[in-house]
C-alpha positions in Angstrom: -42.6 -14.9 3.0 -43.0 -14.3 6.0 -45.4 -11.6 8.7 -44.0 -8.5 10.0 -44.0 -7.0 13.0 -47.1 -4.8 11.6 -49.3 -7.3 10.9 -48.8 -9.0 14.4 -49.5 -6.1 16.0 -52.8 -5.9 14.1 -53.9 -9.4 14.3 -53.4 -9.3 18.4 -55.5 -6.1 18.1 -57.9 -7.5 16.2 -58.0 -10.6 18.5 -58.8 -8.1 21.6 -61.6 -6.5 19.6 -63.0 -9.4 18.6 -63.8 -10.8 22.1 -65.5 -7.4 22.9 -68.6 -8.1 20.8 -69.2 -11.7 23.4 -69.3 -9.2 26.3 -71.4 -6.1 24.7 -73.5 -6.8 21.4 -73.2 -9.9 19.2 -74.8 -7.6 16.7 -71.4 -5.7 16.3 -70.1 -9.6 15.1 -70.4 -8.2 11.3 -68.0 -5.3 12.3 -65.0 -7.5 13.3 -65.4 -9.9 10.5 -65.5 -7.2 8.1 -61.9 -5.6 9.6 -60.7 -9.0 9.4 -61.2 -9.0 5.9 -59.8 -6.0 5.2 -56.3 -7.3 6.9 -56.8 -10.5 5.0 -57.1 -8.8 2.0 -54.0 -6.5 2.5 -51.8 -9.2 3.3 -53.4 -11.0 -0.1 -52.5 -7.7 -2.0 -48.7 -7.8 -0.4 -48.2 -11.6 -1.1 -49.1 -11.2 -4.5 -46.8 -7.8 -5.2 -43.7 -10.2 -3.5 -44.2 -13.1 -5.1 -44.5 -10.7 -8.8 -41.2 -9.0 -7.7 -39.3 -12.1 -8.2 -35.7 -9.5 -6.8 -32.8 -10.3 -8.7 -29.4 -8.8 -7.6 -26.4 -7.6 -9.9 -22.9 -6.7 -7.5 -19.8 -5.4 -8.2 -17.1 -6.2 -5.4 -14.2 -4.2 -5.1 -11.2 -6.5 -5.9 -9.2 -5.0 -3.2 -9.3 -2.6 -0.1 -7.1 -1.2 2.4 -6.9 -2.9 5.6 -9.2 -1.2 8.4 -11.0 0.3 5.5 -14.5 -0.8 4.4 -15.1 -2.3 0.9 -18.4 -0.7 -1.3 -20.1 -3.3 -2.9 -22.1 -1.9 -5.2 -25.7 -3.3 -5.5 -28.2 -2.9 -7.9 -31.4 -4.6 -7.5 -33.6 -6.2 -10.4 -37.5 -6.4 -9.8 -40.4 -7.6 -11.9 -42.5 -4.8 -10.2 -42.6 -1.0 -11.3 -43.4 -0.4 -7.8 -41.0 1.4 -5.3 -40.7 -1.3 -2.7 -38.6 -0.4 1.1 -35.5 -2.8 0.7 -33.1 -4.1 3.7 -29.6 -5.5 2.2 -27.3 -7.5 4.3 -23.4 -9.1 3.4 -22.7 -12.3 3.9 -19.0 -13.1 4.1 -15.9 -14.9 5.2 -13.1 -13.7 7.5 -11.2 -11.4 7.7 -14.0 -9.3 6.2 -17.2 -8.3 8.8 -20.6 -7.6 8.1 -21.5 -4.1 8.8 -25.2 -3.1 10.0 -28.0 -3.5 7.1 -28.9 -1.0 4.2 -32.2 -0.1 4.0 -34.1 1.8 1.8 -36.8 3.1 -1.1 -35.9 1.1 -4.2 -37.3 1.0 -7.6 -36.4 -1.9 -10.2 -32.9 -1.0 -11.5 -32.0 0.8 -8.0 -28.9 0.9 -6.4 -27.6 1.1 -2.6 -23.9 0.7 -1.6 -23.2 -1.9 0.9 -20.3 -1.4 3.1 -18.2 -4.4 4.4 -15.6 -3.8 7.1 -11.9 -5.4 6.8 -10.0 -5.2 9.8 -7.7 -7.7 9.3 -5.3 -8.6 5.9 -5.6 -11.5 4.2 -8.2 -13.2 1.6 -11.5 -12.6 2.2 -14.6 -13.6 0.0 -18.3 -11.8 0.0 -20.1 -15.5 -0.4 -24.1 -13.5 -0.6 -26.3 -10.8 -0.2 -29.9 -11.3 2.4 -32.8 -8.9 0.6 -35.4 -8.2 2.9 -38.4 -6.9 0.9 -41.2 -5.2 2.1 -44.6 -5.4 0.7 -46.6 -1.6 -0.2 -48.8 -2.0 2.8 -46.1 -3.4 4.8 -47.8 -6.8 5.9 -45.8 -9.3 4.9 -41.5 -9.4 4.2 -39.9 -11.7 1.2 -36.4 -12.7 2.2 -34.0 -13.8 -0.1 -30.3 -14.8 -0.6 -28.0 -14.1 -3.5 -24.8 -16.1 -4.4 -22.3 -13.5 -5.2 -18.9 -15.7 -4.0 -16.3 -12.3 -5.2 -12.7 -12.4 -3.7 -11.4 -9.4 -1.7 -7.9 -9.0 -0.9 -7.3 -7.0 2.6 -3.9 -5.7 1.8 -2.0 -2.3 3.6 -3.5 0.4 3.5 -1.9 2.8 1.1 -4.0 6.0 2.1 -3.2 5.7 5.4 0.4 5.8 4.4 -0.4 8.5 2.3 -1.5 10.6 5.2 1.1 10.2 7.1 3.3 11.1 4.9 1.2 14.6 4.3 1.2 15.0 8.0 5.3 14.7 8.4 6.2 16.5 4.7 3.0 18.4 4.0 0.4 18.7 0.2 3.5 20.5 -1.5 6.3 18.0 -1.2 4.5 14.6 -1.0 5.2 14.1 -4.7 8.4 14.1 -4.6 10.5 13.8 -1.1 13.5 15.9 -1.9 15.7 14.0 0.6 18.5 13.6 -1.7 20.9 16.3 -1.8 20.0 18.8 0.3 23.4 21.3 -0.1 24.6 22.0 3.2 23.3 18.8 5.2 25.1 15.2 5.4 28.9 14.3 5.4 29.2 14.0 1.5 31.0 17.0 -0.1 29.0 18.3 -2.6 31.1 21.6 -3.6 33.3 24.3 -2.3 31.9 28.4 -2.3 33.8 31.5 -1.6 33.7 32.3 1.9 30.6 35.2 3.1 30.5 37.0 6.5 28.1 34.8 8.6 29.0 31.5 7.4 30.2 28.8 9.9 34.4 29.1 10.0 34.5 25.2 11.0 33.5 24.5 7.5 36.2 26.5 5.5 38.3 24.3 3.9 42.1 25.6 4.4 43.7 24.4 1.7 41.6 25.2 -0.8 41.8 28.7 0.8 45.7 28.9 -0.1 45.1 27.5 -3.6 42.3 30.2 -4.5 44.2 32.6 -2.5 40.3 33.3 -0.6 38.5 31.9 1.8 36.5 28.8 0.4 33.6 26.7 2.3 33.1 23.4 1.8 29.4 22.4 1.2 28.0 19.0 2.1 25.0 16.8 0.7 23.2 13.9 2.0 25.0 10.5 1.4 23.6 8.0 -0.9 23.5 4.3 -1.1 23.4 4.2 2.8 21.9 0.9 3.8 18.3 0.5 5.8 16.9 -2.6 6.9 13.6 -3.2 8.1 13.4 -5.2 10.8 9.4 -6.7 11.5 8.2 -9.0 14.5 4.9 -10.8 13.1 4.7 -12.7 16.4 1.7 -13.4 18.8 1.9 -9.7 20.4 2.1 -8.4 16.8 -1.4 -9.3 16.5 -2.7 -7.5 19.5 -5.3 -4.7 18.0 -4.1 -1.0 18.8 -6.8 1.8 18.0 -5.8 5.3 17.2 -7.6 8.2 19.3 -9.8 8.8 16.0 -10.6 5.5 15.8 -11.9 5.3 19.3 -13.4 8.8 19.2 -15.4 8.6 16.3 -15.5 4.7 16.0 -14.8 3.8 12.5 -16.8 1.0 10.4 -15.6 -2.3 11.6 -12.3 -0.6 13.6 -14.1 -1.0 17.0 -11.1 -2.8 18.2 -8.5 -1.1 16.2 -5.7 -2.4 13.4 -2.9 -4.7 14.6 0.3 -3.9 15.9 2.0 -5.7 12.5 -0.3 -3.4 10.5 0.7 -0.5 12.3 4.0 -1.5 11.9 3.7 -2.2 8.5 1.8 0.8 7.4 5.1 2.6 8.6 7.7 0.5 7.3 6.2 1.2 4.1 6.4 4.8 4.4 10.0 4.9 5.7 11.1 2.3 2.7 9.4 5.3 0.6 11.0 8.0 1.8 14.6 6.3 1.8 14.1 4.7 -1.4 13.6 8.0 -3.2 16.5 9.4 -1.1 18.3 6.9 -2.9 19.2 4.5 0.0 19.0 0.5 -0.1 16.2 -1.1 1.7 15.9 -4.9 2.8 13.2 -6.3 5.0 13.6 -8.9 7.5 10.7 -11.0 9.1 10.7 -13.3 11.9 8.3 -14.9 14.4 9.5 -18.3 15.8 11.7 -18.6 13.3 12.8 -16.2 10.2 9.8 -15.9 8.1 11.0 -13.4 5.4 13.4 -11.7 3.8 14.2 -8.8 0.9 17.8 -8.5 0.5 19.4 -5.0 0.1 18.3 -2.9 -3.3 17.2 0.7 -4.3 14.9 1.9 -7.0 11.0 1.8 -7.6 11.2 -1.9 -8.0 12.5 -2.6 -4.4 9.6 -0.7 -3.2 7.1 -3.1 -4.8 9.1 -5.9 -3.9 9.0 -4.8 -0.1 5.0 -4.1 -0.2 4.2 -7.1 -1.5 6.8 -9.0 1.0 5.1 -6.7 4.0 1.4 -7.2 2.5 2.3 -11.2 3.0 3.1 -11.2 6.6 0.7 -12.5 9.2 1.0 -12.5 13.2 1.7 -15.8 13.9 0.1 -17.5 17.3 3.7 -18.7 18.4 6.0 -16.6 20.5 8.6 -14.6 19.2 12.4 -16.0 19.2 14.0 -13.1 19.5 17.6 -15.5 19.7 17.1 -17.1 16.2 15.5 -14.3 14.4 18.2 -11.1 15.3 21.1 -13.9 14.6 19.6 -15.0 11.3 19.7 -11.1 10.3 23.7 -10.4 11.8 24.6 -13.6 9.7 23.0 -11.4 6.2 24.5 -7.8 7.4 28.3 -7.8 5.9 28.3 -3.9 6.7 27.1 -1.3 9.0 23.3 0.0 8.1 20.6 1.2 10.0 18.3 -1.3 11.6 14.5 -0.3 12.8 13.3 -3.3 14.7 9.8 -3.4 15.1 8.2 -5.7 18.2 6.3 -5.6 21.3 7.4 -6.2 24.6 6.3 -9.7 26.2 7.1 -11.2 29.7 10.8 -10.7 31.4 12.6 -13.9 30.0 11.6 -12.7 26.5 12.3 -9.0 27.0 16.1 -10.2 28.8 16.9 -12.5 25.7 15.3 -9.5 23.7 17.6 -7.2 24.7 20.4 -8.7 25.3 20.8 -9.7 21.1 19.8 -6.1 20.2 22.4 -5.4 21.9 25.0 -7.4 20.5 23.3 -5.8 17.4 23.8 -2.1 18.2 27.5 -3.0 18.2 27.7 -3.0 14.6 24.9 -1.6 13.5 22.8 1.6 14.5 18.9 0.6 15.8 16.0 2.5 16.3 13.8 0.0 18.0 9.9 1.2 17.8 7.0 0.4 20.5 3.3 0.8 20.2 1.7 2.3 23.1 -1.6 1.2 23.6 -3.4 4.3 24.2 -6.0 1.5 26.2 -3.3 1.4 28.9 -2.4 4.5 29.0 -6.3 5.9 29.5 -6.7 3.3 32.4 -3.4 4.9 34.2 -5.0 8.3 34.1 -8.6 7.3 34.7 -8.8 8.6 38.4 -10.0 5.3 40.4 -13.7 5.4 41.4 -14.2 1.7 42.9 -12.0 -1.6 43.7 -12.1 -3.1 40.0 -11.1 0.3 38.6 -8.2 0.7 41.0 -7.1 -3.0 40.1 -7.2 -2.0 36.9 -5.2 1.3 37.5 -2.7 -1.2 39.0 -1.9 -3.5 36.7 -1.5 -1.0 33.8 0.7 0.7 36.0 2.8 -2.0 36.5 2.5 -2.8 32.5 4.0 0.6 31.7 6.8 0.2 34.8 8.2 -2.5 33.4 8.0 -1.2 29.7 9.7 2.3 30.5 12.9 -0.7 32.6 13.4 -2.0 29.7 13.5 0.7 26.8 15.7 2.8 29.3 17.9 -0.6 29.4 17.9 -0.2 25.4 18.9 3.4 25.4 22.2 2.9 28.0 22.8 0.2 25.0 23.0 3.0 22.8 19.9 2.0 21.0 17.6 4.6 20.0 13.8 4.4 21.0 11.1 5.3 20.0 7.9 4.5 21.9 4.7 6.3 21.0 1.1 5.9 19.8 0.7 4.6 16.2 0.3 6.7 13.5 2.4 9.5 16.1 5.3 6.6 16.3 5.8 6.7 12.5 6.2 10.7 11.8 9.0 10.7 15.0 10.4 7.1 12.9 10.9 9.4 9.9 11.9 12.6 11.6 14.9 10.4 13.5 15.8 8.9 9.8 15.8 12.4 8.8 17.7 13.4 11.3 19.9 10.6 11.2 20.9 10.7 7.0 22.3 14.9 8.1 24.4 13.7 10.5 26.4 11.0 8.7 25.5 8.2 11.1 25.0 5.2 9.4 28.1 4.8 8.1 
């Protein structure tokens, strides 16, 4: 047990009153030994209703939670007292998960408080205890105490966050079921042949057919299937730079101060556009590669490929080497036999690496079509249109500057490679990823 701030306040009140009675009456002596009495007694009456409470916890933590997410541990408290005591619960646990600010609160025995434990990054994290902080009734004395609870949580992707992107880009009505797959009159596939109506496009009326039926027919098109997407993922050491959203750093999310990682950003939307093509009947794979090639999901469709690509994605980490750009792009050409679409995911890094960067993608764009996506860090871009109010904050204006100068040279060198890009915030960068996949399925361009 031990005083709270209460009772210190009292005693050094009490120790200012008492040296009153030396300088006025020592008759008043009586007075100050009766208050001290009274505060004696109080803290008697606390010590014994902590040390009858004897708190006991019992908590239930969540086996799993989305990354950037916080996991409710559900805590109900066990007390050898009927009375309602003021309660202060704090987590105890291991990386990746954080503590979040204490719970507090009126509890009786059998009461229960939720305590929330941030996860901002994926991987294997364990809740080792729980601190209770009772307060006694008159609030004289506190009883700490810790409580093994040692639960697992696994940090994984977030699938909600998925799911709202995906409402954002198809909307409530269609998220259930992405009708991708043959859409009459998009793609390069013919799908059937109609008799010709005034406004129809004449480049699509099929001629011969026209002199069999003897009338004009048009030839109607559907999106191909089969056509082959492969996921392309950097999970180097710029991967694991943290990005935060513009609602993350408005409203500051639990434990998101600093944002998810690039690679979760990235794999948040790799995930949705392995959804999307998967139920539009495409083939997926997923390729890894940091220093060297770290994974890989060959090329397959169905419901089963999905899981097999989450729980490949859900396994990556941003590795503290640098990205080798060289090995990892010529590992994948050497496992592409045919043409498919490629979305390579990375960061830019200093000029050697972005020149070896893009000279293989382009080597790659010559058989293959690539979207290559960037993160903008909406950190830099708030610094370049911060208007400069002293020396640091101009320096600062100067480097990002600088930053983004050298990031715009090289995605325009991508683009004259014929490489489309995509640079944008997260979350923003995703919904333009599946618009261009969209976009890219009607046209016939993979292949």
């Amino acid at each position: 047990m031990i005083p709270s701030p209460r009772l210190l306040v009292l005693a050094l009140a009490g120790l200012g009153v008492a040296a009153l009675p030396v300088a006025l009456d020592p008759a008043l002596w009586p007075l100050v030994a009766g208050l001290w009495a009274v505060l004696l007694g109080g803290m008697a009456v606390d010590a014994l209703t902590l040390w009858s409470a004897r708190p006991a916890l019992e908590a239930e933590v969540p086996s799993a939670v989305g990354v950037g997410d916080a996991a409710d541990v559900l805590v109900r408290l066990r007390l050898g007292t009927s009375l309602r005591l003021r309660a202060t619960v704090r987590s105890e646990v291991d990386e990746p998960l954080r503590s979040l600010p204490d719970v507090e609160g009126r509890l009786r025995d059998g009461g229960e408080v939720i305590v929330p434990v941030a996860a901002p990054r994926r991987g294997g994290g364990v809740v080792r205890a729980l601190w209770t902080r009772l307060d006694g009734p008159l609030g004289f004395l506190r009883r700490l105490d810790r409580h093994a609870v040692d639960g697992e949580v696994a940090v994984v992707p977030n699938a909600e966050r998925v799911r709202e992107l995906a409402l954002a880009h198809f909307g409530a009505e269609r998220y259930g079921g992405v009708h991708v797959v043959k859409r009459r009159g998009d793609g390069g596939e013919l799908d059937s042949l109609e008799a010709y109506e005034p406004g129809m496009d004449l480049r699509k009326v099929d001629w011969k057919a026209s002199a069999r039926h003897q009338a004009p027919m048009v030839r109607r098109f559907r999106l191909e299937q089969n056509q082959r997407l492969v996921l392309c993922v950097d999970t180097g050491r710029l991967m694991g730079d943290p990005i935060a959203t513009s609602d993350e750093r408005s409203h500051r999310a639990l434990g998101e101060a600093d944002g998810l990682e690039r690679l979760d950003h990235a794999i948040h939307a790799s995930i949705l556009l392995s959804q999307v093509a998967l139920k539009a009947g495409d083939l997926v794979a997923m390729h890894a590669y940091a220093d060297q090639p770290k994974a890989w999901v060959p090329l397959a469709g169905g419901i089963k490929q999905a899981a097999r690509i989450r729980r490949a994605l859900a396994t990556l980490r941003a590795e503290p080497e640098e990205t080798n750009h060289v090995l990892g792009v010529h590992a994948l050409v050497q496992k592409l036999k045919r043409r498919a679409l490629v979305v390579v995911f990375t960061e830019l890094a200093d000029s050697t690496t972005a020149e070896l960067m893009v000279e293989h993608l382009g080597h790659l764009a010559k058989r293959h079509l690539v979207i290559f996506v960037a993160l903008d860090d909406p950190v830099v871009q708030d610094a370049i249109a911060a208007a400069p109010t002293d020396a640091e904050a101009l320096a600062r204006v100067t480097v990002a500057g600088g930053l983004r100068a050298d990031r715009e040279r090289v995605l325009r060198r991508l683009r004259r490679m014929g490489i489309d890009v995509i640079h944008a915030a997260p979350g923003v960068a995703a919904l333009q990823l599946l618009a261009r996949y969209v976009h890219i399925k009607r046209r016939g361009l993979i292949g």
